[in-house]
C-alpha positions as CSV (number, residue, x, y, z in Angstrom):
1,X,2.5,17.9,-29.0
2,X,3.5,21.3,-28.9
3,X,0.3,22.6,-30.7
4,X,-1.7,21.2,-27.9
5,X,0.1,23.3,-25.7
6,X,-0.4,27.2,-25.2
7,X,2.9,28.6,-25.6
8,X,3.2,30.7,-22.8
9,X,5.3,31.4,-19.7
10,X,3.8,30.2,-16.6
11,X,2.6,33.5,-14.3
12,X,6.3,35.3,-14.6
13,X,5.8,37.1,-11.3
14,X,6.2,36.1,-7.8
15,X,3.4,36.7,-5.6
16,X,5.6,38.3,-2.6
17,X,8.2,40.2,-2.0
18,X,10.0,36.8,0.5
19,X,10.5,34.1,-2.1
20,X,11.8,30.8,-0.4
21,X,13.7,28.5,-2.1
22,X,13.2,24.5,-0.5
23,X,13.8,21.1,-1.5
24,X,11.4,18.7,-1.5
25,X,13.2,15.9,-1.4
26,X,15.9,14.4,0.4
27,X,18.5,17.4,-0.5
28,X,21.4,17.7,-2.8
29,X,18.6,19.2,-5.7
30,X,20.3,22.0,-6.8
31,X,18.6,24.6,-5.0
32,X,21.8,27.1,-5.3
33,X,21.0,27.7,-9.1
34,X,17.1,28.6,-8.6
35,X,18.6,31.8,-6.1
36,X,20.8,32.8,-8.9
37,X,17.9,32.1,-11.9
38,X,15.4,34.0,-9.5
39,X,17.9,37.0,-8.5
40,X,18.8,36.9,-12.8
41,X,15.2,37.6,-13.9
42,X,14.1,39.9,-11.2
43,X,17.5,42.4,-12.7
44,X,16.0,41.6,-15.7
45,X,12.6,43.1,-14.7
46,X,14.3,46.1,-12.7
47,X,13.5,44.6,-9.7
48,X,16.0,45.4,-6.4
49,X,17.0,42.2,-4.5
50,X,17.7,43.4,-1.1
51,X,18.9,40.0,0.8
52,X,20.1,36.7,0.0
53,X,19.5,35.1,3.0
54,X,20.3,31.3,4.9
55,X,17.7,30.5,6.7
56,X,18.8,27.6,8.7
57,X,21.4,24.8,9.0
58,X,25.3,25.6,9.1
59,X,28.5,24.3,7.4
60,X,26.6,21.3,7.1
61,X,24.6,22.6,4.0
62,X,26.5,22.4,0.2
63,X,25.6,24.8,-2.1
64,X,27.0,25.6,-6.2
65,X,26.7,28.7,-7.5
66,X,28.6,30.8,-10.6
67,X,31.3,27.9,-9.8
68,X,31.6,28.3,-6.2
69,X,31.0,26.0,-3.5
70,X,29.8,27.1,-0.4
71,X,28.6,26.0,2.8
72,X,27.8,28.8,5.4
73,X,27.0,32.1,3.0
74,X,24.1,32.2,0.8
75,X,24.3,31.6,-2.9
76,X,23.6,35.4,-3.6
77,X,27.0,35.7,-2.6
78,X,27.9,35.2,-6.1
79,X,25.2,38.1,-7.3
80,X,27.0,41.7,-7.0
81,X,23.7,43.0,-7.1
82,X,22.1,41.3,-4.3
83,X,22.8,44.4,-1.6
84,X,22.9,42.2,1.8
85,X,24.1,38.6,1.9
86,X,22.6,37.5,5.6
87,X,23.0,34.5,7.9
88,X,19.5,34.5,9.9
89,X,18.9,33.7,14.0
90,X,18.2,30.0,12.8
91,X,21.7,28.7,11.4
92,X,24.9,27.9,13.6
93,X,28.0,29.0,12.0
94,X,31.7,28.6,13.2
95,X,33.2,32.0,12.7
96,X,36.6,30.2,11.7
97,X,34.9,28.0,9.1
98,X,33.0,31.2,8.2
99,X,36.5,33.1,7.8
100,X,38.0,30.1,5.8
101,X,34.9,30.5,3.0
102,X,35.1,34.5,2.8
103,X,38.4,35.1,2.7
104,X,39.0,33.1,-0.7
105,X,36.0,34.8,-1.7
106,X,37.1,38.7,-1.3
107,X,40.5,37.6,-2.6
108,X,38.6,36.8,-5.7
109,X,36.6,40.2,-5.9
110,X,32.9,39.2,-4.7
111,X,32.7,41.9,-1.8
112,X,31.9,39.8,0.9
113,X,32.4,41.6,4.1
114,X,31.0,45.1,2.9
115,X,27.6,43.0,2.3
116,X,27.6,40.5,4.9
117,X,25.0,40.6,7.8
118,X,24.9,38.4,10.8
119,X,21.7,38.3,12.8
120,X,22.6,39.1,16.7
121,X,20.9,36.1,17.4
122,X,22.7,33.7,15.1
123,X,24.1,31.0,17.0
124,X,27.9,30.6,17.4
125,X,29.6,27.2,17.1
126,X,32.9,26.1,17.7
127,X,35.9,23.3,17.8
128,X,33.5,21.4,20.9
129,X,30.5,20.7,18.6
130,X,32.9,19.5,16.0
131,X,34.3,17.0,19.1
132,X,30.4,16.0,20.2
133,X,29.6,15.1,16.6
134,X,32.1,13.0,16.3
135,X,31.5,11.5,19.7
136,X,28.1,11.1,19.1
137,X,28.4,9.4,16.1
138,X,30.9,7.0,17.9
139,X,28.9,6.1,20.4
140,X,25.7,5.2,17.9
141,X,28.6,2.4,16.0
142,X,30.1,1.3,19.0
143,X,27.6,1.1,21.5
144,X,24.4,0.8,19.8
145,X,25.6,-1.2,17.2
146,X,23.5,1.3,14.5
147,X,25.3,1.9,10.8
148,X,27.2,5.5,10.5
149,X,23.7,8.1,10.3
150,X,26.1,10.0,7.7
151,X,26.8,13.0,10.2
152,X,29.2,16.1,8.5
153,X,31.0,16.0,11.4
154,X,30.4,20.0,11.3
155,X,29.1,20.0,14.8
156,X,25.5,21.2,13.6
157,X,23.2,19.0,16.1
158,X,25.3,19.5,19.2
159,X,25.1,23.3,18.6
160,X,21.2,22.9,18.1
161,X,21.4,20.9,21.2
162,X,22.8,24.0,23.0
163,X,19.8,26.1,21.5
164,X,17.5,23.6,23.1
165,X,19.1,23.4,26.2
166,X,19.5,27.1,26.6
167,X,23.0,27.6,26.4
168,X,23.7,28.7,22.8
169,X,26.0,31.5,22.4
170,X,24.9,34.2,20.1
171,X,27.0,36.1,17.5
172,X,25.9,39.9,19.7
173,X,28.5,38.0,22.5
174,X,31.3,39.1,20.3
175,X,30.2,42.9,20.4
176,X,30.3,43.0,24.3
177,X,33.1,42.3,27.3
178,X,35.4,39.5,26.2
179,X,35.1,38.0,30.0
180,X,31.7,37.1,29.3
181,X,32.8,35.3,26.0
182,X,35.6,33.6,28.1
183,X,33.2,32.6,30.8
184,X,30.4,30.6,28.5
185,X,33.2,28.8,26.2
186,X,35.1,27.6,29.1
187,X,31.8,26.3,30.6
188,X,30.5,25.0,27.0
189,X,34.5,23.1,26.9
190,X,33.8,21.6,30.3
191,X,30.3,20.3,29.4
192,X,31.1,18.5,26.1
193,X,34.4,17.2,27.4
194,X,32.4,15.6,30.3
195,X,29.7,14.4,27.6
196,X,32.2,12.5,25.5
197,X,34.0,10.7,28.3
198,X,31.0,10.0,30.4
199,X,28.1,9.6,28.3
200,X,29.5,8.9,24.7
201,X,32.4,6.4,26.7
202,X,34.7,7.6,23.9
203,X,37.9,5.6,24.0
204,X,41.1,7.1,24.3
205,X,42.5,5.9,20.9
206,X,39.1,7.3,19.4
207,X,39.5,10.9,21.4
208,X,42.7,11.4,19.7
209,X,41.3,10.3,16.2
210,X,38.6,12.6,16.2
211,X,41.6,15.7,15.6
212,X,42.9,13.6,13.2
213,X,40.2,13.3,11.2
214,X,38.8,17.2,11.4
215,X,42.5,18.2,10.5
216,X,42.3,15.8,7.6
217,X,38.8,17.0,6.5
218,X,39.7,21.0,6.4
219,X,43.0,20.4,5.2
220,X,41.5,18.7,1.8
221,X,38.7,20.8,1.5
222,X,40.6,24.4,2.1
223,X,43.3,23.1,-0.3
224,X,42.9,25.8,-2.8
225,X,43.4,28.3,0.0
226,X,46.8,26.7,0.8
227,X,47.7,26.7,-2.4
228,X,47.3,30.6,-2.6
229,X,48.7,31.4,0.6
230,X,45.5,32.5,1.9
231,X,45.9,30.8,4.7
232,X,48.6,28.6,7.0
233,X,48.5,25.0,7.7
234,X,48.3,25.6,11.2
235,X,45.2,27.1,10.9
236,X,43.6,23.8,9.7
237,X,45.7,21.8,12.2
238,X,42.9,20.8,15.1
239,X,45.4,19.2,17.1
240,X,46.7,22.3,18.5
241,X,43.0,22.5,20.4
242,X,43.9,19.0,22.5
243,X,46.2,18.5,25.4
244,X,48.4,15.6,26.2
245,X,45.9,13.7,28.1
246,X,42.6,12.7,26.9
247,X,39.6,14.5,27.6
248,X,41.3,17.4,27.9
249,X,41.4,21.2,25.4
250,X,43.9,23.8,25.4
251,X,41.6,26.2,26.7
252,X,43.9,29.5,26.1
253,X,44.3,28.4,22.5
254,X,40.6,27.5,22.2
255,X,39.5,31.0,23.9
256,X,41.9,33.4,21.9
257,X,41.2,31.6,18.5
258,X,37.5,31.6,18.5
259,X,37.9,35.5,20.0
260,X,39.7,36.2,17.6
261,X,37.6,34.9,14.6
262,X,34.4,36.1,16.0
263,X,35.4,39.5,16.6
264,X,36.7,39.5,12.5
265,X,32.8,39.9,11.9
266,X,32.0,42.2,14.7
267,X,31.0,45.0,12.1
268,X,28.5,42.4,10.6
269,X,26.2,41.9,13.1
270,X,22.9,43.5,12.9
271,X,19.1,43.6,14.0
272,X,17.7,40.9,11.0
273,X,14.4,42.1,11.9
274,X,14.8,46.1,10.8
275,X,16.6,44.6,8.2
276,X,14.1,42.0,6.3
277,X,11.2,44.5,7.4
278,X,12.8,47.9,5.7
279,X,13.3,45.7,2.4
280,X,10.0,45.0,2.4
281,X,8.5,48.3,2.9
282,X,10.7,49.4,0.3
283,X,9.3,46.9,-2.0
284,X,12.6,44.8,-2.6
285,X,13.2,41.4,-2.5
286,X,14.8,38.9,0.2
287,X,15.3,35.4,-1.2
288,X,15.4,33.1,1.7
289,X,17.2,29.9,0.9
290,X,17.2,26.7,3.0
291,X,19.8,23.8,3.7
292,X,18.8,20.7,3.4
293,X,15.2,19.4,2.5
294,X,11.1,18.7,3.7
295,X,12.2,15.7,4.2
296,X,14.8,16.1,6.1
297,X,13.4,18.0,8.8
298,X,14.0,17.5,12.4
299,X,10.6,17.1,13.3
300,X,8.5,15.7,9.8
301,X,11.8,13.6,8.7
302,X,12.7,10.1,10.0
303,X,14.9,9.9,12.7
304,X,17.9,9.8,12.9
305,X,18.0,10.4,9.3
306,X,17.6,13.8,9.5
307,X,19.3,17.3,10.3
308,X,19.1,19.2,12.9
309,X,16.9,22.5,11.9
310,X,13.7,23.1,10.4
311,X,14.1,23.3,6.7
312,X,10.5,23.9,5.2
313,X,8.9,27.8,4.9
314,X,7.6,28.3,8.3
315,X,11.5,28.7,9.4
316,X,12.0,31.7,7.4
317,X,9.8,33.8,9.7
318,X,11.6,32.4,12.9
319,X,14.8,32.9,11.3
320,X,14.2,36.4,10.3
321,X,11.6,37.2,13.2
322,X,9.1,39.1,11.2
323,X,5.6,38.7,11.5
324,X,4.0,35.7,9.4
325,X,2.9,36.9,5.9
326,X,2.8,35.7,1.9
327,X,5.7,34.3,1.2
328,X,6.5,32.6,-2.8
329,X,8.1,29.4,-2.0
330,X,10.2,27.4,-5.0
331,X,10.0,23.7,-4.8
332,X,13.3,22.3,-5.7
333,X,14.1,18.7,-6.7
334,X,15.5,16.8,-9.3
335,X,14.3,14.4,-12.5
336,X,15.3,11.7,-10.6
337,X,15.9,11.3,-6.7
338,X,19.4,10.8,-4.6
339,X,20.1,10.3,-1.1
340,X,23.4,9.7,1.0
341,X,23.1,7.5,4.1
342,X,21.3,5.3,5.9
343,X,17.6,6.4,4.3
344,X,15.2,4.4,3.5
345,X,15.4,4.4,0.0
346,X,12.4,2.2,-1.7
347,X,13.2,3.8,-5.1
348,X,16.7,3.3,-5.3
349,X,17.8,1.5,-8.9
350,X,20.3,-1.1,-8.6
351,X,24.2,-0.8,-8.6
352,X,23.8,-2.6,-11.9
353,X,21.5,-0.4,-13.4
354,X,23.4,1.0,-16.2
355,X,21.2,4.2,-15.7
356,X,22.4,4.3,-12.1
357,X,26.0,3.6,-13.1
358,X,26.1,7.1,-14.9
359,X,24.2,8.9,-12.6
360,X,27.0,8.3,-10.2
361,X,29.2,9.9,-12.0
362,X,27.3,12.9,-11.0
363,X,26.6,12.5,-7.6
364,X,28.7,13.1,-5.3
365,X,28.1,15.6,-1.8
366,X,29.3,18.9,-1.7
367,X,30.3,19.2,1.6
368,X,31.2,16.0,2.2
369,X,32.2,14.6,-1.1
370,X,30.1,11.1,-0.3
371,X,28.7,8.9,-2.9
372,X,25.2,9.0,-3.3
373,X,22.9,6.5,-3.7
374,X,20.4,7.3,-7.0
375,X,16.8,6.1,-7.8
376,X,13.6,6.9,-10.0
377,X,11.6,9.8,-9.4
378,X,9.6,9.4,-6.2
379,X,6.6,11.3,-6.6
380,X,4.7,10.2,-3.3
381,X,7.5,12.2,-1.4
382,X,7.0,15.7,-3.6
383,X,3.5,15.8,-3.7
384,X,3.4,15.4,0.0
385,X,6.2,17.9,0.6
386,X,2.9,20.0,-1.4
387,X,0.2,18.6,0.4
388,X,1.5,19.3,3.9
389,X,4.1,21.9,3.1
390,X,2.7,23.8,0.1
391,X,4.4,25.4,-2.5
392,X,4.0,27.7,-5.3
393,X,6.5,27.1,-8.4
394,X,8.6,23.4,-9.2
395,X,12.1,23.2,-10.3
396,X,13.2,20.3,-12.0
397,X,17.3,20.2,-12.3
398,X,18.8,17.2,-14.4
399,X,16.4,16.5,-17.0
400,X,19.4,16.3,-19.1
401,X,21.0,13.1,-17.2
402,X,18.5,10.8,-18.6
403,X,18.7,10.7,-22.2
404,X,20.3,7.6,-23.3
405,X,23.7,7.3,-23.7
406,X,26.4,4.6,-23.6
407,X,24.8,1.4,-22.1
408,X,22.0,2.8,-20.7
409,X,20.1,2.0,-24.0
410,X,16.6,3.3,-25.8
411,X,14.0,1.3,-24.8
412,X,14.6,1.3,-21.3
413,X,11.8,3.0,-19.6
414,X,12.1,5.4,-17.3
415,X,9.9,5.1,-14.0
416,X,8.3,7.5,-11.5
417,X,6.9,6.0,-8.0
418,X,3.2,6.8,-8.0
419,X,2.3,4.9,-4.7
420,X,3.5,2.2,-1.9
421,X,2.5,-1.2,-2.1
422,X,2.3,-3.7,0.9
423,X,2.8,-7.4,0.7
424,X,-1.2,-8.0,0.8
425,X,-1.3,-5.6,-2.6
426,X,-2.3,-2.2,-0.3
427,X,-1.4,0.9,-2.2
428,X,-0.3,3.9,0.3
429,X,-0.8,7.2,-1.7
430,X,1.2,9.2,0.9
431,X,4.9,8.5,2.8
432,X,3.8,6.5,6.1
433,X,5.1,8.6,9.3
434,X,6.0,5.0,10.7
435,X,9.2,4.8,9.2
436,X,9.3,0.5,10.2
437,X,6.5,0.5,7.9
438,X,7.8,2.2,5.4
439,X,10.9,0.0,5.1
440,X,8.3,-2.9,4.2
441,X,6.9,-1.4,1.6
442,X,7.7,-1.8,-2.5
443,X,7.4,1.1,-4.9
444,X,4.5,1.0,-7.7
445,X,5.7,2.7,-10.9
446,X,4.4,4.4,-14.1
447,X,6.4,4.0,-17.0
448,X,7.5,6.2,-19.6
449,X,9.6,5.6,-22.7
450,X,12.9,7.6,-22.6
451,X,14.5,9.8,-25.7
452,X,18.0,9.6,-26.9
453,X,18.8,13.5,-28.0
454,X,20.7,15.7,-26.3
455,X,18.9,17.9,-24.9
456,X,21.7,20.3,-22.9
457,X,21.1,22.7,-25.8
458,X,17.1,23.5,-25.6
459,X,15.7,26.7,-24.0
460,X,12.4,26.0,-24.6
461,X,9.7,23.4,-23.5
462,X,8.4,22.9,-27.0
463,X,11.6,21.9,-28.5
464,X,12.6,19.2,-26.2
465,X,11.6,15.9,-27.5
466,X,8.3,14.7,-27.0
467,X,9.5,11.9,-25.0
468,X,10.9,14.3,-23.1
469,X,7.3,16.6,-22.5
470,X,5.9,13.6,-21.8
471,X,7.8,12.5,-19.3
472,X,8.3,16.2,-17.7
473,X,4.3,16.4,-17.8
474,X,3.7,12.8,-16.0
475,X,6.1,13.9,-13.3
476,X,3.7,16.8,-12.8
477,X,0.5,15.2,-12.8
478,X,1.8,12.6,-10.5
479,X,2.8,15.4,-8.1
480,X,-0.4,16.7,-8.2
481,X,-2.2,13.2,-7.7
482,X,-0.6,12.9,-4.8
483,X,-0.8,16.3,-3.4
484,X,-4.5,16.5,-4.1
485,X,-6.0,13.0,-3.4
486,X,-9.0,13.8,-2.0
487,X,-8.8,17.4,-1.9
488,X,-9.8,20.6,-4.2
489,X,-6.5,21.9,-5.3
490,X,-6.3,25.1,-3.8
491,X,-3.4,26.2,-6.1
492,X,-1.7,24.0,-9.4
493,X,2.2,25.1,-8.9
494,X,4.2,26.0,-12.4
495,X,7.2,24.5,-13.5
496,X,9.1,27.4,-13.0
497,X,12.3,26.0,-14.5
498,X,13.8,22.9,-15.9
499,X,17.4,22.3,-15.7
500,X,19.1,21.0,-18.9
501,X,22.7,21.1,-18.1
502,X,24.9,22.5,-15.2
503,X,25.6,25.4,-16.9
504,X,23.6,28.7,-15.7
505,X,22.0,29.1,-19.0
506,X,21.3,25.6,-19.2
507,X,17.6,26.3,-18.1
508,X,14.4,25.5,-19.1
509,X,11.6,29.0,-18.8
510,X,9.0,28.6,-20.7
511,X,6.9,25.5,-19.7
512,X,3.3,26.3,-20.0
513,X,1.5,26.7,-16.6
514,X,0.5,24.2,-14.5
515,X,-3.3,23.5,-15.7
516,X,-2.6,23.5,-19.0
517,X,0.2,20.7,-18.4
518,X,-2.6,19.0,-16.1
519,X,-5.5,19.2,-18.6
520,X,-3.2,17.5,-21.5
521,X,-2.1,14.8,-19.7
522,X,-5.0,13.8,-18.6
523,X,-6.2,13.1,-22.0
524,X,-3.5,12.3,-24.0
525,X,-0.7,10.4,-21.3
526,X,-3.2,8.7,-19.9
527,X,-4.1,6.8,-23.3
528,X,0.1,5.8,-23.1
């Protein structure tokens, strides 16, 4: 196979200076290595990054990188080169949970503060959207009878709420009079308080939980910082925001704690506009990296399976309020799909499954540490996530996690959704936008046979087993397929890289560009 191949790198440069990183599926697709692959082979060009920067989302978002886990900061966090580490207008961030992820961080040497830039405009969040989540989410189980939508609890939709209703707070509030602060948290404290007990009818037993559980939550996942003395318990403990009586917040406490961690990052504010506009005109890169997925999106997900921001391209430019131009965007997903919740999930394997049994050994959520559910490659999804969303390069993380091994046995074939079928035998080539249909519908697979080597070792495309090409190829040209039906493809994206292994250097750079993978398929996979 490999002499049917050119060996060559797919086109090594990016075609702009903004290169967005997205997922293109339901999240959770690795999308913190690509930042770190990217930022690694622009150094290695003499390229200057200028700014890793989150473009939307909060504390809700879970991203690995050089061993770290974060939630709010970008991955270039981990990069000492990366000059400017930025949070843009578009994400919600609790300066306390903010505080809780840098302070480990600068205790371990990564130069946090001296890098860190806050948009003005970014939107602050607090102890009350934390409350409203929870509420919210009580009130859809008790009252609506619905299954738990799988919030964080990390307050993000009630503080995108706030945006909506014109009465977010922004980070600049910090830089001004602290009566002004004072005056819009107490109001924000009296609104949510009268939104839980009114309109969420939160009982009093369950008003009380809620500070059990948030203490709970930040205790176990700022354990390390306890451990080192970073931090004291009290400043996890959550019930020293509540009162005696129900419905009620110590509003002193409240005010002087969320002053107080606000005005920590007072020397990080800045105008993200000069900012992402002087990197540009000095040629050096901002990598704009989004939480979540396409398909998650606010507006082109399903309700109320999705999160509360936009998470596809067109956000960067909102986020960083520059004028609209070329911008590189890296589609991120896996070699097999996952979701946590209440999704519809039409290609989800069987508990059974012995394939699916060892995937979940994998999968779990970084911020929340959930369970998630694991099924075959859904191609419909990606190539419409190109079709109506467009992107340039593919990553593909986890090839590795398929190769056989103990009773997931060779033979089995792996399986990549190429299409919906109805119960009269109608084949949907794209996701339906009526999500009742949806649930009604049946995948309709391709097959293709596995390989049992390890392949965690291979850096290039033409060593991996051929199996393994194949396989890699199909999921391409079934993209494509999708992406295209109908259409002349304007562009053919490259695999950029293909994840091997969690490791860094556990990539994949070298698979041959995108029409050349196109043109052998078609006459050699489709013969399979």
């Amino acid at each position: 196979m490999s002499k049917s191949l050119p060996q060559s790198l797919p086109h090594s440069d990016f075609s702009s200076y903004i290169i967005a990183d997205v997922g293109i599926s339901m999240g959770d697709e690795g999308k913190g290595r690509v930042v770190c692959e990217v930022v690694r082979d622009l150094l290695a060009k003499g390229k200057t990054v200028n700014m890793s920067l989150k473009v939307n989302g909060g504390a809700n978002a879970g991203h690995t990188a050089a061993g770290l886990r974060l939630n709010l900061l970008p991955v270039g966090v981990a990069l000492k080169e990366v000059k400017h580490i930025a949070l843009g207008s578009g994400v919600v961030a609790d300066p306390r949970k903010l505080n809780w992820e840098v302070a480990p961080l600068e205790k371990k040497k990564f130069n946090v503060l001296e890098r860190l830039r806050i948009d003005e405009k970014t939107m602050f969040s607090d102890v009350t959207h934390r409350l409203l989540d929870l509420a919210w989410e009580n009130y859809r189980c008790k009252h609506l009878a619905q299954e738990p939508r799988g919030s964080t609890g990390r307050g993000i939709s009630p503080a995108y709420a706030d945006e909506a209703n014109q009465c977010a707070i922004p980070y600049r509030v910090f830089s001004g009079n602290k009566d002004v602060f004072v005056g819009k948290l107490k109001e924000r404290a009296q609104r949510t308080l009268r939104v839980i007990e009114h309109v969420c009818r939160v009982t009093h037993e369950d008003w009380f939980s809620f500070f059990d559980a948030l203490t709970e939550t930040e205790m176990r996942a700022n354990q390390d910082s306890l451990d080192q003395h970073l931090f004291k318990k009290s400043e996890f403990d959550f019930h020293l925001f509540k009162e005696k009586h129900p419905f009620t917040l110590n509003l002193d406490y409240l005010i002087e704690t969320y002053w107080a961690a606000g005005s920590h990052f007072k020397e990080n504010l800045c105008d993200l506009r000069e900012l992402t506009l002087s990197a540009l005109e000095y040629k050096e890169y901002v990598i704009a990296e989004f939480g979540q997925s396409y398909w998650l999106d606010k507006r082109h997900g399903f309700s109320p399976n999705v999160t509360a921001s936009h998470t596809f391209t067109p956000e960067l430019f909102e986020s960083t309020g520059v004028p609209l131009q070329p911008v590189h965007t890296i589609g991120c997903c896996k070699a097999y799909d996952t979701k946590v919740g209440t999704h519809v999930f039409l290609t989800q394997m069987a508990d059974a499954h012995p394939l699916a049994h060892l995937l979940k050994k994998l999968e779990f959520g970084v911020s929340t540490g959930r369970q998630r559910q694991v099924g075959w490659f859904d191609a419909v999804e990606k190539g419409d996530a190109l079709r109506y969303g467009g992107f340039q390069d593919i990553v593909i993380n986890k090839l590795d996690a398929l190769t056989y091994r103990g009773n997931w046995e060779e033979g089995s074939e792996l399986l990549v959704c190429v299409g919906y079928r109805d119960a009269a035998g109608k084949i949907y080539k794209h996701v339906p936008r009526d999500d009742a249909l949806r649930n009604k519908l049946t995948p309709a697979y391709r097959q293709f046979p596995g390989w049992s080597e390890d392949i965690s070792n291979v850096r290039s495309f033409f060593e991996l087993p051929q199996n393994a090409q194949n396989y890699v190829i199909g999921l391409y040209e079934s993209i494509i397929d999708i992406a295209y039906d109908g259409m002349t493809p304007p562009i053919y994206p490259n695999i950029r890289y293909l994840g091997v292994g969690p490791e860094p250097d556990q990539v994949i750079k070298d698979v041959p560009r995108g029409e050349s993978l196109l043109t052998y398929n078609q006459s050699t996979l489709n013969s399979m």
